[in-house]
C-alpha positions in Angstrom: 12.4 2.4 -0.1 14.4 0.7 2.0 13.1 -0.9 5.4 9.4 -1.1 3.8 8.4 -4.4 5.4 9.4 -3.3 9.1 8.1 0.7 8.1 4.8 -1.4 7.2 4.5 -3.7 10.4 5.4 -0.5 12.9 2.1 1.5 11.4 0.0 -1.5 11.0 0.3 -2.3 14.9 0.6 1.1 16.0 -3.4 1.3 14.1 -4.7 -1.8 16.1 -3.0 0.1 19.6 -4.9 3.2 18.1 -7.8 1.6 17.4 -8.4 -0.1 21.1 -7.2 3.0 22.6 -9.4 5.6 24.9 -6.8 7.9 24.3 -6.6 8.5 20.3 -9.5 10.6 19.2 -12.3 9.4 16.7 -10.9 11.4 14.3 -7.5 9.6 13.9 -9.3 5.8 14.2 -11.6 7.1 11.7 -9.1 8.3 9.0 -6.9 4.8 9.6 -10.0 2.7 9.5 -11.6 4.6 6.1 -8.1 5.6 4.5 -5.8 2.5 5.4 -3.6 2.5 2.2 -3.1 6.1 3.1 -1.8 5.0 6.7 0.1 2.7 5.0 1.6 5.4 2.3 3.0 7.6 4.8 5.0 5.3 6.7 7.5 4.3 3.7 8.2 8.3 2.6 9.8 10.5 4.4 11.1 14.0 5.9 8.3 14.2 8.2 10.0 16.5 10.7 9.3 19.0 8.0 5.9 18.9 7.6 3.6 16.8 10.2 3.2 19.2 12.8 2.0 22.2 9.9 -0.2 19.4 8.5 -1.9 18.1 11.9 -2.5 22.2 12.4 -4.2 22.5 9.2 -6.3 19.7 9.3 -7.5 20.5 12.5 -8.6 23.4 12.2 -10.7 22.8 9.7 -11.4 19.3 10.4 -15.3 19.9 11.2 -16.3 21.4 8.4 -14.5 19.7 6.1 -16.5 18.2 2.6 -16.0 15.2 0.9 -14.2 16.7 -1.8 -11.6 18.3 1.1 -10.7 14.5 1.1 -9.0 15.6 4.5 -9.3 12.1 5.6 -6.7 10.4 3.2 -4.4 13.2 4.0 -4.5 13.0 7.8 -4.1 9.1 7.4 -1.3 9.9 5.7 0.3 11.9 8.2 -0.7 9.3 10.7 1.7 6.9 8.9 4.4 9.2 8.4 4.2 10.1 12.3 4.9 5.7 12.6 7.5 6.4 10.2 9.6 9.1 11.8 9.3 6.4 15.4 10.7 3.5 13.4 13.7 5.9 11.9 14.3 6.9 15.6 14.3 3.7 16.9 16.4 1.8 13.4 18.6 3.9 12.1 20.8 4.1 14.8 20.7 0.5 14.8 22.1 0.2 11.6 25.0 2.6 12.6 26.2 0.7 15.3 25.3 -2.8 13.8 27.6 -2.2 10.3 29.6 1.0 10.9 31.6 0.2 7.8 28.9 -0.5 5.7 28.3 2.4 2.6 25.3 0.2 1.0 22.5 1.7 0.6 20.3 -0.1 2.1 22.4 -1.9 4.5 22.7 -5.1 5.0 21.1 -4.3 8.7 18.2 -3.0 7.7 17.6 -5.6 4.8 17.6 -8.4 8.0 15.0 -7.1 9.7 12.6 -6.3 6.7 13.4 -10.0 6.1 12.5 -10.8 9.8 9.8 -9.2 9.4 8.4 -10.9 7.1 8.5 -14.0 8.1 6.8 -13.5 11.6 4.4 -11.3 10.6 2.9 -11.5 7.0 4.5 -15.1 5.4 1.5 -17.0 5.5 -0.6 -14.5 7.9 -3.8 -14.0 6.2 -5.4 -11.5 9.0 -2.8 -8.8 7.8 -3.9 -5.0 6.8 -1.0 -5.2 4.1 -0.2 -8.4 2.7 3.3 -9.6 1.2 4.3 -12.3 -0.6 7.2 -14.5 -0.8 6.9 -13.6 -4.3 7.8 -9.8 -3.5 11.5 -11.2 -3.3 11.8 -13.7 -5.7 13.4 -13.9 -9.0 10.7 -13.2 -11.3 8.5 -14.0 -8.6 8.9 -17.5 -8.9 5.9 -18.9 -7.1 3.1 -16.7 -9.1 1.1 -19.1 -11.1 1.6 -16.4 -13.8 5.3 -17.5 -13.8 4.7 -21.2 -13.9 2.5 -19.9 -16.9 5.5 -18.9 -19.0 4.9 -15.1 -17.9 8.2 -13.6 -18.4 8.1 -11.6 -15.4 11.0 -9.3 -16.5 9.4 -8.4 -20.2 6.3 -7.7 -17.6 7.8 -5.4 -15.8 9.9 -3.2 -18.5 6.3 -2.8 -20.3 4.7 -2.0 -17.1 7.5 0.6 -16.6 7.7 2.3 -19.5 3.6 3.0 -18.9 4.0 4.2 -15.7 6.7 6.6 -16.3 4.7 8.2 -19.3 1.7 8.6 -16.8 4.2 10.2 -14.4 5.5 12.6 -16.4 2.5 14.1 -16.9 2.5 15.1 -13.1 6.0 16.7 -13.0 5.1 20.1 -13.4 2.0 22.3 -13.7 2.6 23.7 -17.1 2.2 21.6 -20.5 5.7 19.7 -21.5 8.2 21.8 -23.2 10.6 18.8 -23.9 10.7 15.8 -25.6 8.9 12.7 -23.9 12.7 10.9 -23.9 14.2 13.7 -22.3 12.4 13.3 -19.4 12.4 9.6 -19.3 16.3 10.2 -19.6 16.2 12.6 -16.4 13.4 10.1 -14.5 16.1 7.5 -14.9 19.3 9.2 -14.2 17.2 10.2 -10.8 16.1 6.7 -10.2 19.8 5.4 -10.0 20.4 7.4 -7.1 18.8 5.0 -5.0 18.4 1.7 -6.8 17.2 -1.1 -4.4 19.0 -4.5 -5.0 16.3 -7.0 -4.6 18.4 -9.5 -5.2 19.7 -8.5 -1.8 16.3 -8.7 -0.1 15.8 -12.6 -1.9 18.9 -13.5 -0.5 18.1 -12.4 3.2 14.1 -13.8 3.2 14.8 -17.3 1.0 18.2 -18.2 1.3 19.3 -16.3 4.7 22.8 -16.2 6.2 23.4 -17.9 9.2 26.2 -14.9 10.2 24.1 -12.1 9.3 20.9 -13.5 11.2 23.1 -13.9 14.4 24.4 -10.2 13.7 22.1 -8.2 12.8 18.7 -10.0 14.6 20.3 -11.8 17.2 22.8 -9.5 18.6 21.0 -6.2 18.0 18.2 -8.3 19.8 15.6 -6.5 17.2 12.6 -8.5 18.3 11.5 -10.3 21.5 8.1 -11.8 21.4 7.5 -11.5 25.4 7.7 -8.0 25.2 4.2 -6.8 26.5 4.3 -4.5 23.9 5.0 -7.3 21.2 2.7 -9.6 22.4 -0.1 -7.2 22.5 0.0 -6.5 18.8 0.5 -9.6 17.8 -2.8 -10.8 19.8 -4.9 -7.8 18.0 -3.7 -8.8 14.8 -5.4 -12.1 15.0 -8.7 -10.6 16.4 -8.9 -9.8 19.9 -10.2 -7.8 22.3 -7.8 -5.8 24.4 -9.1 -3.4 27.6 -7.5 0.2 28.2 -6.0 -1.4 31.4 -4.3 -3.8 29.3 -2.8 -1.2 26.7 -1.4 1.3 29.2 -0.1 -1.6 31.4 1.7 -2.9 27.7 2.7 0.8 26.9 4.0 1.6 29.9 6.6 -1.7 30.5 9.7 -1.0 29.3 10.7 -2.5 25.9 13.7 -4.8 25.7 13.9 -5.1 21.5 14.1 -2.3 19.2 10.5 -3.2 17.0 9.1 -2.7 21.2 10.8 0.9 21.4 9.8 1.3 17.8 6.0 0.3 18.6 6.4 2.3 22.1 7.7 5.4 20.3 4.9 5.3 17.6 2.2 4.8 19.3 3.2 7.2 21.8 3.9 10.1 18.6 -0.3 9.1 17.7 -1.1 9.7 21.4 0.6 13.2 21.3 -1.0 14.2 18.1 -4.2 13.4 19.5 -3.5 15.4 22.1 -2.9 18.2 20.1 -5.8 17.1 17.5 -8.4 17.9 20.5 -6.5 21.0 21.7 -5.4 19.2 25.1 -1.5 20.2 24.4 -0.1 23.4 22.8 2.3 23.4 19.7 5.6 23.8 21.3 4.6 20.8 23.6 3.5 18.4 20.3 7.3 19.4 18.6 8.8 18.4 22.0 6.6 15.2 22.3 7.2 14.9 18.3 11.5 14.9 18.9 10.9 17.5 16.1 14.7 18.5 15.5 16.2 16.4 17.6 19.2 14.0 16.9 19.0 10.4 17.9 20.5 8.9 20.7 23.6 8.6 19.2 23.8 12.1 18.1 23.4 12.0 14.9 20.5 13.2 12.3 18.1 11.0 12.0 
């Protein structure tokens, strides 16, 4: 999945705003602070147009007699995250578009920079991080793992760890007992796999050994972050610990952002705000959808 890092960093400080915040019910700070993984799982999928608004109506209506076995709070943290997802898309993807309109990679180069960026300022190092990531994560067979200074082949690791995972996959395709051959659906897993192969050599390149022109284009001049954005420099203080006021969140949320991770964090943590709206019946359907951009293009008119 492609953008993963900033995906990541978008939910996990739209979870500290939500957290602090008078104005996200109990029920939301409680599935993100039970069910984090899950927060975390729905901001790398996708399509969430289709489905978060249905999702939020189910859960709430239901939400207070729900039983353990319901398990109702991995599945709204989920949403929770996929709602941070849909803001980041918003915010990025046109960003891409006019960053590299020639580019036809998948991902672009773009988007590779600021997972890259990302990384770096947020979670190289950091150890008061919900999700951690290594350096290792882009490495050639993760290089600085003591398991590879070991004489752990790290490729020979990984094909025996795949060929595991896809059996136990398989076995959650479909609802009725295997018809074909094992191979034959390894053969179609694969075949569907290729459609979106992610070059990490692509990501290595871009966190260890970065280009100078590429930095300047695609951080620089898209101006992607800007750490005296209030915004910015709110989450980053909650990530190492503090305290912040309600005063002090609606005066962050309410400057204007001047980088596109602030409109991203502005957009996501308004989208939580709006759900909870609608969690606690304060807002009607129509007005969550429209609050939501349910359907709508991005700013540059295209599908986002």
């Amino acid at each position: 999945m492609s953008e993963n890092v900033t995906h990541t960093a978008v939910v996990e400080d739209c979870f500290h705003l939500m957290s602090a915040s008078e104005y996200v019910c109990d029920a939301f700070k409680e599935a993100g602070r039970d069910h984090s993984q899950f927060f975390q799982f729905g901001s790398v999928t996708r399509s969430g147009d289709k489905f978060t608004v249905s999702l939020l109506d189910k859960y709430r209506q239901i939400w207070d007699e729900r039983k353990e076995q319901d398990r109702l709070g991995y599945k709204l943290a989920f949403v929770l995250g996929w709602l941070c997802h849909r803001a980041a898309d918003r915010q990025m993807k046109v960003v891409f578009r006019e960053a590299e309109p020639e580019s036809r990679e998948f991902p672009t180069d773009c988007s590779i920079y600021h997972d890259a960026f990302i990384f770096h300022r947020l979670y190289e190092d950091k150890e008061k991080t919900l999700f951690p990531y290594r350096t290792a994560h882009f490495e050639k067979h993760m290089a600085s793992l003591p398991a590879a200074a070991a004489g752990l082949k790290a490729d020979d690791a990984a094909r025996t760890y795949r060929f595991g995972w896809q059996r136990f996959l398989l076995g959650m395709q479909t609802f009725i007992s295997n018809t074909e051959p094992a191979d034959a659906w390894l053969d179609k897993l694969h075949a569907k796999h290729q459609e979106q192969v992610i070059h990490l050599d692509r990501y290595a390149e871009a966190v260890i050994t970065p280009d100078p022109v590429k930095v300047q284009r695609f951080i620089t001049d898209t101006h992607f972050y800007d750490e005296q954005d209030p915004l910015i420099r709110l989450c980053e203080e909650l990530r190492q610990g503090a305290q912040a006021s309600q005063q002090e969140i609606e005066a962050a949320f309410a400057a204007e952002p001047s980088s596109q991770y602030a409109h991203a964090l502005k957009l996501g943590f308004g989208y939580l705000r709006s759900a909870s709206a609608y969690f606690e019946g304060s807002i009607d359907q129509d007005t969550l959808k429209d609050q939501l951009d349910v359907g709508k293009k991005g700013r540059d008119g295209l599908s986002v």
